[in-house]
N, C-alpha and C positions, 0 to 999 in steps of 0.2 A: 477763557473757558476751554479752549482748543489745547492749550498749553497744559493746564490742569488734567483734562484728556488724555494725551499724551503719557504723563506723572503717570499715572493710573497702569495705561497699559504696560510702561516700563518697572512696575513696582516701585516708581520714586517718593519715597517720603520725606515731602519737604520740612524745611525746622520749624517746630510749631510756634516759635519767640518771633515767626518773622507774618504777619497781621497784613494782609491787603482787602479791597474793598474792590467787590467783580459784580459789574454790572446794577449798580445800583439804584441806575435813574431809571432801570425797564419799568415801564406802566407813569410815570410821574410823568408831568408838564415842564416848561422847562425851568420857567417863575420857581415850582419846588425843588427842582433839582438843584438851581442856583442857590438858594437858599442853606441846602443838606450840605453842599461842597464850601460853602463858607464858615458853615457852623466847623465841618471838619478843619478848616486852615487855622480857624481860631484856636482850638482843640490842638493841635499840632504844634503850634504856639506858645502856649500856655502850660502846654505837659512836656514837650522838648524831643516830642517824638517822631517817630518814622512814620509815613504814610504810604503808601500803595494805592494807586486807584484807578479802576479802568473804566468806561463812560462807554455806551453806544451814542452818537449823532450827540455830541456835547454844544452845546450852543456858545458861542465866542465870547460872551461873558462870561460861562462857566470855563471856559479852557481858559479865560485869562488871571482864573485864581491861583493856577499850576505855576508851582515854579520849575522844576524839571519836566522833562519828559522823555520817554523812552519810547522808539519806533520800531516797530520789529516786522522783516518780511521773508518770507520764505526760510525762518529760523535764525537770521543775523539782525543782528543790532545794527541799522542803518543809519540811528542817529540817536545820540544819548546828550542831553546838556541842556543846559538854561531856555525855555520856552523862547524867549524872543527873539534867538537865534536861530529858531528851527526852520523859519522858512528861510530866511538869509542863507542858510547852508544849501537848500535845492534850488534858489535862487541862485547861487554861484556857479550851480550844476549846469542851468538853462532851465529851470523852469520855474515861469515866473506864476504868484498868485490873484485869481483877477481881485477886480475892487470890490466887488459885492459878493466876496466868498468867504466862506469862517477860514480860518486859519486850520482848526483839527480835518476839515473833509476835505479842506486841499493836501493835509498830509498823507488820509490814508488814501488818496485817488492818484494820486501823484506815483504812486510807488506799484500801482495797478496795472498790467502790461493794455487793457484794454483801455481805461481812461486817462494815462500819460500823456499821449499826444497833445489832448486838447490845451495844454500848460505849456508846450514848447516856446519859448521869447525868442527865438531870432530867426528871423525870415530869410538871412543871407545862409543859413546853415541848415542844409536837407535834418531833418529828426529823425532821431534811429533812437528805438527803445531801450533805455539806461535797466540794466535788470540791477535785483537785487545784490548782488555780487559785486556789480559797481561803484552801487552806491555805499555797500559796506567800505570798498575799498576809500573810496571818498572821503568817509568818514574818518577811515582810519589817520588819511593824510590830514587832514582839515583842523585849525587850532582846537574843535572842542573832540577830537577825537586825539590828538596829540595829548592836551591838559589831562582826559578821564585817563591814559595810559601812564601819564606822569603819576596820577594819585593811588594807582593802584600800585605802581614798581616800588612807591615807598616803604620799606619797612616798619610797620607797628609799632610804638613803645607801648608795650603791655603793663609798665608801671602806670603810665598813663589812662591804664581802663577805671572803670567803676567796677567795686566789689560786686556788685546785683547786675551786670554785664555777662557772669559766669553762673551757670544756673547746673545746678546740679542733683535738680530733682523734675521727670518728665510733666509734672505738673505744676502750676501757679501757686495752687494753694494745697491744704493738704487733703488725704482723701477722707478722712471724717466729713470734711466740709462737703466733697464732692459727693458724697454719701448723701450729707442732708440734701441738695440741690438736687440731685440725681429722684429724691424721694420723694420730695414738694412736686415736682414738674410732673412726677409719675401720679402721685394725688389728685393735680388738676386734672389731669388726659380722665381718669377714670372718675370723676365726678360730671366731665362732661360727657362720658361715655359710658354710664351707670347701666348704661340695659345691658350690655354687652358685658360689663363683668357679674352683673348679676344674676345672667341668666350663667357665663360660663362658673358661677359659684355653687349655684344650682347642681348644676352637670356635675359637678367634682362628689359636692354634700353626699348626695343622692344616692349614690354607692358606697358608702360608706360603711353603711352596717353592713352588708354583704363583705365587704371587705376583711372585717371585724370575725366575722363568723366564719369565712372562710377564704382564710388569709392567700393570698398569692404574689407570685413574683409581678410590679408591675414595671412594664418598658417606656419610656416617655419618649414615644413615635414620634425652591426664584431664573452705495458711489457719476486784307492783304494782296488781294487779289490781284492785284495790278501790274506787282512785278512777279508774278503768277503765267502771264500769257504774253506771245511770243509780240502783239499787236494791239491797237486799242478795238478792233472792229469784235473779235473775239470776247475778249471780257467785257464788249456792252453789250450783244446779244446773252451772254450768261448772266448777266448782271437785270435782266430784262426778267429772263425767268427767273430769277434769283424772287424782284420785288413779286410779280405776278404770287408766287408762290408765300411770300409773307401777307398779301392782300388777304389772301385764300384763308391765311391758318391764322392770320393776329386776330379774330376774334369779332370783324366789321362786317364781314360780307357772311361768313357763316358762325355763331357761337360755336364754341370748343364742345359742348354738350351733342354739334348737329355733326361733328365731323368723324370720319371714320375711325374706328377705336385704335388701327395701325399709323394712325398719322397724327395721334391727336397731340401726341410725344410734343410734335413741330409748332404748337400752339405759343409752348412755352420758350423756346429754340426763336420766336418772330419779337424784333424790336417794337415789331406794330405792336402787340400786344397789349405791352407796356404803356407806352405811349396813348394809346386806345383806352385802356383800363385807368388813367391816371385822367386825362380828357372825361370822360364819362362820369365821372366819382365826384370829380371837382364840379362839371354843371348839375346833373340830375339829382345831387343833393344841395341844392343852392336852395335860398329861400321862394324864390320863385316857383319852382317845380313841387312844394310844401303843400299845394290845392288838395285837401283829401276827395277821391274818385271813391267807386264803391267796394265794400268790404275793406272799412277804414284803413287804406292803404294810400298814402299821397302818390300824386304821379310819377315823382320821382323814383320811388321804391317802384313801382309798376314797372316802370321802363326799363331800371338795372335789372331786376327780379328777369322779365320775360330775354333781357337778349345776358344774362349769364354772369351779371357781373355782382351778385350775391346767391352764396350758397342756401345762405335761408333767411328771409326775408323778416323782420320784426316791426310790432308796431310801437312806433315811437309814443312815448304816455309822458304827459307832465301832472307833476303832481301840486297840488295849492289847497290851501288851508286858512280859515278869517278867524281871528278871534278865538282860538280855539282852547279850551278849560281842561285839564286833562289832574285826576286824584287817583289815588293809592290807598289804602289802609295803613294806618300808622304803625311801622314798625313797632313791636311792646319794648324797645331800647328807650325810645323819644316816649314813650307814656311812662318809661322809671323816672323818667327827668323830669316832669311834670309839665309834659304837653297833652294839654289838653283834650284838642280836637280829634276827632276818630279818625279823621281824612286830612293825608298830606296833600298839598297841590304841589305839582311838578313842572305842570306846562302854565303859562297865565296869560291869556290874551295875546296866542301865537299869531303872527301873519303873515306869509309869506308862500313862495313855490320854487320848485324844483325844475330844471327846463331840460330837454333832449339836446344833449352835446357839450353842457357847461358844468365841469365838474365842480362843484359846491365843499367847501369847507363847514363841517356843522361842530360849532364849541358850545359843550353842554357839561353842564356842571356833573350832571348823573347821569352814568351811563342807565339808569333804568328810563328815561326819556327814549329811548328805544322803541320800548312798545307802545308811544304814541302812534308811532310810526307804521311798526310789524303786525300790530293786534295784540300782541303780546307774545311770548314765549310760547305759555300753554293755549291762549286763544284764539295764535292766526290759525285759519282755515287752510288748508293746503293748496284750495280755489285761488284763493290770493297771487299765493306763491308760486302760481304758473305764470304772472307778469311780474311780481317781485320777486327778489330774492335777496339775503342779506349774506353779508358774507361776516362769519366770527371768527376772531381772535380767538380760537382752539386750534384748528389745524386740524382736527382728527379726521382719520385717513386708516382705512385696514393697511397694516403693515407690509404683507404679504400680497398687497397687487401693485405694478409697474404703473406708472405716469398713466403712460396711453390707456392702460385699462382701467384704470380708476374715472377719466372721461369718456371710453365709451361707455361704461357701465350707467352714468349719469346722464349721458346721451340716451343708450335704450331707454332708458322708466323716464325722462322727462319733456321730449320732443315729441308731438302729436305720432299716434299711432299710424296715420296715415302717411306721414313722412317714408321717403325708398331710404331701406337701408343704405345704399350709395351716397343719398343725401348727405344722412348722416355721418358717414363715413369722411365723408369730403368738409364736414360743417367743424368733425369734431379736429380735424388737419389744420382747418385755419384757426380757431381757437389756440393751436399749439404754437402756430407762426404768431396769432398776434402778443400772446403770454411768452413768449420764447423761452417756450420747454421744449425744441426739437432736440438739442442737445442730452436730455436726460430722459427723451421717451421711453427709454424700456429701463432705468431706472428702478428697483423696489422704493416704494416710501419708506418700510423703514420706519424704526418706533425713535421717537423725538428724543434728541441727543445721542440714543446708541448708536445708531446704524440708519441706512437710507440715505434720503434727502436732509440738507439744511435747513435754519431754520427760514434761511430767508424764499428755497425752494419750494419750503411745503406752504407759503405764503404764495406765491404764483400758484402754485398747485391748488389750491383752496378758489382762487380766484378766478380761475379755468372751470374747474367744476362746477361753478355759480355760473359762469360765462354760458357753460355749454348747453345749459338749458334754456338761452336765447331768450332770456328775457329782457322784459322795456325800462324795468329798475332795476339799482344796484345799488345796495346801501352796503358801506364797508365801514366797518370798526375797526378803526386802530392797525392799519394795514403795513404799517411800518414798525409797531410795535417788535419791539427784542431783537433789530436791528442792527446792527453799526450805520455810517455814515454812507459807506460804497453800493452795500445793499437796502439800505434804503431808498437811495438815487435809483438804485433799477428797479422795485417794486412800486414807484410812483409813475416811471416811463411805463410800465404794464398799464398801471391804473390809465394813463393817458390816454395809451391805445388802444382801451376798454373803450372810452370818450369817445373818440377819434371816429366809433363804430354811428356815433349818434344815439346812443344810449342816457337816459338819465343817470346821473352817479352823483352819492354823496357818500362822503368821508369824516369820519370822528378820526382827530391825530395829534398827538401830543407831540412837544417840542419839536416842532419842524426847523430845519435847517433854514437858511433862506433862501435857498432851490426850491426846495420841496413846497413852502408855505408858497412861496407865486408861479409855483406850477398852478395850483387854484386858480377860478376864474370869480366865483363869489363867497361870498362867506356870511353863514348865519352865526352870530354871535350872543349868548344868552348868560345873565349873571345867574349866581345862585337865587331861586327863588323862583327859577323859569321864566324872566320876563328877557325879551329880545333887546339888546343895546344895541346892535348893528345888523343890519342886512343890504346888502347888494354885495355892487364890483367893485372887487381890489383895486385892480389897476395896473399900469404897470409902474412896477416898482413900489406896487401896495400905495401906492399915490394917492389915491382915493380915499382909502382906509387912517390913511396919517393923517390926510387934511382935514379929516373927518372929527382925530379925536384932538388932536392939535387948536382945533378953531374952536372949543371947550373952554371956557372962562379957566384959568391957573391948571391947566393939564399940561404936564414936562412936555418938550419935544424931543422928539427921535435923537438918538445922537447917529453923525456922520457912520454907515455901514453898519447899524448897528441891526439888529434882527427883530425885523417887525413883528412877527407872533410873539416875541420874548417881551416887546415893549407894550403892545397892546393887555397882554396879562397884566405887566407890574401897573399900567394907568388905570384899570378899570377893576382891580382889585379890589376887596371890601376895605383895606384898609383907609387904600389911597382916595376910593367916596366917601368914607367917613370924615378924612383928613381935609379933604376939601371942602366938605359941603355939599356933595350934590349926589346926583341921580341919574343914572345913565340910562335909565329904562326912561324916566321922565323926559331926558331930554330929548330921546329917541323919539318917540311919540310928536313932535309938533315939525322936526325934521323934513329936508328933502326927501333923504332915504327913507322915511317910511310914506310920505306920500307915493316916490314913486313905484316904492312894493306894493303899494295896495292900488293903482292903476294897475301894476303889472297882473298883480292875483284878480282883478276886474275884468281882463281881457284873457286871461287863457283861463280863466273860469267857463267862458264863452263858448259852446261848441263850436267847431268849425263846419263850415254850410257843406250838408251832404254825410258827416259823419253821424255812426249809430253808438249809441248807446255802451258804455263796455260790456263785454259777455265774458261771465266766467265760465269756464267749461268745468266738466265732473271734474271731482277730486284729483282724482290721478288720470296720466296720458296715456297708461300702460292696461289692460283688465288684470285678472289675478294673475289668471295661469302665466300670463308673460313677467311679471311683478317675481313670481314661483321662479320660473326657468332662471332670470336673472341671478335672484340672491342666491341661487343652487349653484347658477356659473362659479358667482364670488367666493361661494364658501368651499367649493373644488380647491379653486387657485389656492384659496388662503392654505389649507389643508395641505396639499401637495407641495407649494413650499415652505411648508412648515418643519421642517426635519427634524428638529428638534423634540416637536411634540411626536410625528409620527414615529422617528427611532426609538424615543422613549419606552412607547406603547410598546412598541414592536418588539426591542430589549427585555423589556420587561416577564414578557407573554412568553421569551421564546428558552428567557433566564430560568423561570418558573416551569415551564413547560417540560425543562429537561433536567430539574431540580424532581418537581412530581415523578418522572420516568424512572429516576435511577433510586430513587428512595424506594418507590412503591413496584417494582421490578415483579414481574409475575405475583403479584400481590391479590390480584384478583382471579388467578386461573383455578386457584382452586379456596370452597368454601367449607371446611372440616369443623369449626368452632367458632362462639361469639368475638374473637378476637380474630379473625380473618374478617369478618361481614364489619366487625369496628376500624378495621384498617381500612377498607375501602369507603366504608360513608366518611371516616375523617377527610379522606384523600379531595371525594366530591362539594365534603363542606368548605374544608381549605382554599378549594379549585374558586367555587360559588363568589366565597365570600372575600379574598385577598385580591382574585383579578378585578371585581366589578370594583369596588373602592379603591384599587390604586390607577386605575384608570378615569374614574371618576373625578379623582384629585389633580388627573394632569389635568385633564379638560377645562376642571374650574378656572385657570388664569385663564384659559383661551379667550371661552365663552363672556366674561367679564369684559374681555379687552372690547370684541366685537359688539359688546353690550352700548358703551361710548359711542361706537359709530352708529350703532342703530339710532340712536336719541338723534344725531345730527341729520342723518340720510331720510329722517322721519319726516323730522319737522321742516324738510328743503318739501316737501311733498313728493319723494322719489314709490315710496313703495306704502305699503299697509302693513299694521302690526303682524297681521297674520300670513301675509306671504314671507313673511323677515322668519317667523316662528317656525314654520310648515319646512323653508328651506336648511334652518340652523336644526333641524329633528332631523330629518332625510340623511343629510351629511353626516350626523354624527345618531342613529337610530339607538345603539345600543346601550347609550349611558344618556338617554333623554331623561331622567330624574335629578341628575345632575343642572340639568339646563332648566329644568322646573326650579332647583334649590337657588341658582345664580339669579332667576329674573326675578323671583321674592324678597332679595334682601337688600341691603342698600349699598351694601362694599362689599369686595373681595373678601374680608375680612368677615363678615359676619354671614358670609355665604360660607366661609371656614368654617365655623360655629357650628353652621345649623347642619352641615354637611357631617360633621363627629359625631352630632347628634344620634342623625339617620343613621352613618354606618355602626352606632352601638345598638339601636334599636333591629337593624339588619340583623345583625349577628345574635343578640336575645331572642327571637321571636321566627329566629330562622326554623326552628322544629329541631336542632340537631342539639343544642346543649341542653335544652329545655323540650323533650318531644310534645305535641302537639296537646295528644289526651292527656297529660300531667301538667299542662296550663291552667289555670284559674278558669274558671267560666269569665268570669268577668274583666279579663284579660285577650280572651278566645278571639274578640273579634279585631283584634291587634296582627293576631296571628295569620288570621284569614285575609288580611288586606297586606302583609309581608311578602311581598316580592320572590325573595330571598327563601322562605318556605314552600311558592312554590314551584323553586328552579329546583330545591332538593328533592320533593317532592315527583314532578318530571324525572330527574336521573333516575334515584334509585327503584320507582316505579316500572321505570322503561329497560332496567336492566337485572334485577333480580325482582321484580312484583310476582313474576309468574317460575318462580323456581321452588320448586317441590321437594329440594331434595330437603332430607332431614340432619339438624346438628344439632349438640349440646349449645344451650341458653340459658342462663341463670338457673343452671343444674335439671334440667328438663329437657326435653327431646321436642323440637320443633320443627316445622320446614322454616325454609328462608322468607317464604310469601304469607304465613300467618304472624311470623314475629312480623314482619313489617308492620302487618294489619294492626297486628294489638298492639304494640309497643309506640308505633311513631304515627299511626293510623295511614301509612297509606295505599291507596288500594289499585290494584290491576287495572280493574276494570271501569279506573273512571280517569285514564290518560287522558280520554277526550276532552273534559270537562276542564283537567289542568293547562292541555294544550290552547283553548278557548281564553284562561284568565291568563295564562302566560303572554299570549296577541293583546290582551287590553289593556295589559300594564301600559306598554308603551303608548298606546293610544290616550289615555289616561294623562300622563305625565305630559306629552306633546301638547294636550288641549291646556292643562294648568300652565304648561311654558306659555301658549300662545297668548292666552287668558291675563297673566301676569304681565306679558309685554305689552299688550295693549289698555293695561288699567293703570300699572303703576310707573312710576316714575319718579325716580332717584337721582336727576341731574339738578347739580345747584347753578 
């Protein structure tokens, strides 16, 4: 993908006869993935052709259907040749592959300046980092870099090609064909998108006879001390105040919080600290010190909490659930097929729990089993989501704010109002350490794949943002998804040290490596149909989990190193219970493991003696106006680094502005005839009607973009429809009509539509092609609610309403202030009244934005 990138910006157009396969397995399991990658070897086979294929976190049955591979670091080809030699060759280097490693993520870590090391084989020989340079050179020496040099120096026999080798047309087939194909595919897009071209056929039809009758031209307008002093009596009295003084500052006799704010520097500067803080963390969250005291906080939290050793203190929640039934309405796909029943079941007779510290594995056939969980999409409460929070595989992120500001933003609207900003200040600092995004704090996000953050950063970043509102659960989807191998390994270490917090987590994650799957500590396991096959502990080395399915009447066993989440899919697959015989929800059911889940759900069902009840607090943490203050912060930043959009504008306004100047040059100094008073109202209709719609049109991407994040920042329970609405109108006041047309419609796209609409209806019913009293009656009150009639209206009012002099007008002598009167109707003396509906527009259009943001909703 990076390399593609690259193509892009160099202008490289690769040959189109040369066919690769990028990123295929993103979102698949790895059971499918294996599958898709042998269907292609077969295929390859059989037709005698080239293949290209690049894989994130490839599971070691799937890398072992490759027969080449190609490694590439820092732009060179570190190693080109036969698969089974690829580790052999960094194996010759020094670095050896352990035994429960895949073969592909020891490749790409191996080659990593930060994960190297851990591969070093020889203990008699200090390790110094082999860079990419080296290891090209390596290559080049090495028998498969030698052999690929021999085959390339050979010269071609071109008698030896195939006639169909030489292609001498830029397309496959011809372009009749690509015509038809080209016109089928456009057939289906608009049959599933029939409103949209029907209403745009509409739009077209509609003016027609106008056109017809009075025909016109028309225009068709997107980154040491010792040998220090002279004697030992000297350096032990300094060494004396030396400890005195790390007593004082590590954190035992005074917290860092009580000491002077010029010394507090020294807190961090004291070994004690360390040491003190590493001591305290280990006992005071031991299971012992677990007693909940009052204001369901255990003692252990009490104790760190009061002497300084948690910025902000959480209660730890577990979750559990018996038996639990959980239906859907039948999709109308499964009622074409003649499914009956109105109601799908998704959950069947769930039983299990979630524990504070033990990050959980959940395999679920559907990701809509979700909202068993969350309330649903549209029906959790935001109450909720002040102790939960989920984190999704979107990533969305305003482009335009830096790391840091993107969690303290989350931080303001979701940590109790009574929190000191200092708190939060210091809460949202270690959130960064334990995510480790110090490196990319002032970083822009950046819109996914152009620019910003990666994709594996805006994955940390996502995960921080959930983090910072310190809550007791953390449910993550798919948190390694669209990955590679290297940044998968470090978005699971995050996930870890999310854990590490003593926080509930669970995880949905397809094809894990076998790092990754036993970083887990438990695993719920569910076939299709929603019933549970497995739940507890892995194990280590998923021991538990093998013995488990292994001790199964004719179920394979594991082969040596092989990849337990890959094996546990292909034994418990529908095909392989069909093949067998049997039932793995059935066998579940009479099990240890589910005895001992439903002991376990028995006893932390239990309150603990002394605790109260959970309390949800109101909706949100924040009241409006602060809710207001924030998203105004946000949409500043966004705006201000937006340059793009602003130069636009700006260009635009300033292009135009001195286009009007030099055309219309003392144009109005003097008014002699009906063609001077028609040069100036053209000049103000032009002004009216070209600035407000071509600024309207930038705005529309904007406002969409930010439309996304709204849906996300909504449903975390950050802010209210109407602070998000009140703040995105404020920031951009003058083309609020626009932001009314974008939160109406469902896409970008059909906020295009509806927006040509408007600006044709603008322009008819402005008063100046069509003046006002030569309207229809029955048209009039089109007129009267047109914006756009009465900005003209205001102008020419407030600049010739009240001029008396007299000109010739359609061959009569009138002044400048009665033709207004009679011809366009507008009058001197009722600027006020215009002044009045020109204030409500806006007000108007703000309420139906806000209106719109909080009724509808357009996210699939």
């Amino acid at each position: 993908m990076e390399l593609s990138r690259r193509e892009k910006e160099a202008g490289i157009v690769p040959d189109p006869d040369i066919d690769t396969y990028m990123k295929i397995s993103t979102g698949l399991d790895s059971s499918t993935t294996f599958q898709i990658v042998t269907y292609l070897q077969q295929l390859v086979h059989i037709t005698d052709t080239t293949a290209s294929v690049s894989l994130l976190q490839p599971a070691p049955e799937t890398f072992d259907i490759f027969y080449d591979v190609i490694l590439m670091a820092e732009g060179k080809i570190v190693y080109h040749g036969h698969r089974s030699h690829a580790v052999e060759f960094f194996e010759g280097s020094g670095f050896k592959c352990p035994p429960r490693k895949g073969a592909a993520d020891f490749l790409q870590e191996v080659i990593s300046k930060k994960d190297q090391a851990q591969y070093w084989k020889h203990d008699n020989i200090p390790y110094g980092h082999v860079s990419a340079n080296k290891f090209f050179e390596l290559f080049r020496a090495s028998y498969s870099g030698k052999k690929l040099d021999d085959e390339l120096s050979k010269q071609y026999n071109k008698s030896q090609c195939h006639d169909n080798a030489l292609s001498f047309s830029t397309y496959s087939v011809s372009k009749w064909e690509l015509f038809k194909a080209c016109m089928a595919r456009e057939l289906l897009l608009m049959k599933r998108n029939s409103f949209l071209y029907v209403f745009k056929t509409a739009q077209v039809l509609l003016p027609v006879p106008c056109a017809i009758c009075s025909p016109s031209s028309i225009d068709i307008h997107m980154s040491f001390n010792c040998c220090s002093f002279p004697n030992y009596g000297c350096c032990i009295n300094l060494w004396i105040l030396i400890l005195v003084l790390m007593f004082l500052s590590g954190g035992f006799i005074l917290p860092r919080s009580s000491l002077p704010p010029w010394l507090r520097w020294q807190f961090w500067c004291s070994p004690m600290t360390y040491g003190e803080i590493g001591t305290t963390l280990n006992e005071f969250l031991a299971p012992r010190w677990q007693k909940v005291s009052e204001g369901n906080t255990t003692l252990g939290n009490k104790v760190l909490t009061r002497h300084g050793r948690m910025v902000l203190p959480f209660e730890p929640l577990t979750i559990s659930f018996t038996d639990v039934q959980y239906y859907v309405d039948t999709p109308p796909e499964m009622r074409q097929h003649a499914f009956k029943e109105k109601k799908l079941q998704l959950l069947k007779d769930i039983t299990g729990a979630f524990s504070p510290g033990i990050l959980t594995a959940l395999g679920l056939e559907k990701q809509l089993s979700w909202m068993f969980f969350l309330e649903g999409k549209q029906e959790g409460t935001p109450k909720s989501r002040r102790h939960l929070q989920e984190y999704q595989d979107t990533d969305i992120h305003s482009p335009q704010i830096t790391v840091e500001e993107s969690l303290m933003f989350s931080a303001w609207l979701r940590l109790p109002h009574e929190t000191d900003p200092d708190i939060k200040a210091k809460f949202v600092e270690e959130v960064i350490q334990t995510i480790e995004l110090a490196d990319i704090r002032d970083s822009l996000v950046g819109i996914p794949g152009q620019t910003g953050l990666s994709t594996e950063q805006r994955k940390r970043l996502t995960i921080a943002v959930e983090l910072v509102s310190n809550p007791s659960i953390i449910f993550m989807d798919e948190p390694t998804s669209g990955l590679d191998a290297r940044a998968a390994a470090i978005a699971i270490c995050v996930v870890k040290n999310v854990v590490s917090t003593g926080r509930t987590t669970v995880c949905t994650i397809h094809k894990p490596s076998i790092d990754i799957f036993e970083s887990f500590d438990d695993l719920l396991l569910m076939k299709r149909g929603g019933q549970i096959i497995y739940s507890g502990v892995l194990g280590h080395h998923s021991g538990k989990l093998v013995k488990y399915f292994e001790d199964i009447r004719d179920v394979p066993k594991i082969k040596e190193n092989y990849n337990p989440a890959t094996w546990m899919l292909e034994v418990t697959s529908a095909s392989v219970e069909a093949k067998l015989c049997l039932g793995f929800a059935e066998i579940y059911k009479p099990s240890t493991q589910y005895r001992d889940t439903v002991e376990l759900v028995s006893r932390l069902s239990e309150p603990k003696p002394g605790s109260r009840g959970l309390n949800f607090p109101p909706p949100f943490a924040q009241n409006s106006w602060v809710q207001f203050k924030a998203c105004l912060w946000k949409q500043h930043l966004s705006y201000w680094r937006g340059p793009k959009y602003n130069l636009a504008c700006f260009a635009f306004i300033f292009a135009a502005s001195l286009l009007f100047g030099t055309i219309f040059w003392q144009k109005g100094k003097e008014i002699n005839n009906e063609q001077d008073l028609f040069n100036v109202l053209g000049l103000l209709y032009i002004a009216v009607i070209f600035l407000g719609t071509t600024n309207c049109s930038t705005v529309l991407p904007y406002v969409a973009t930010e439309r996304a994040v709204l849906y996300r920042e909504r449903f975390a329970g950050m802010y209210s429809s109407n602070a998000y609405s009140f703040a995105q109108v404020a920031i951009e006041i003058l083309y609020t009509v626009v932001q009314a047309i974008s939160s109406f419609s469902t896409s970008l796209q059909v906020a295009s539509i509806f927006a040509t609409a408007i600006y044709t209806i603008l322009n008819l019913f402005s008063g100046f092609l069509v003046p006002g009293p030569k309207i229809p009656k029955w048209w009039i009150w089109f007129y009267l609610i047109c914006p756009t009639s009465w900005s003209l209206n205001a102008l020419l009012s407030s600049q010739y309403g009240d001029m008396n002099k007299e000109i010739l007008i359609f061959g009569e002598q009138k002044t400048v202030a009665s033709f207004l009167q009679d011809y366009y109707g507008f009058h001197h003396d009722r600027l006020f009244l215009v002044a009045i509906v020109l204030i409500a527009f806006p007000i108007v259009f703000a309420s139906l934005f806000a209106y719109s943001v909080r009724k509808l909703h357009f996210q699939r």
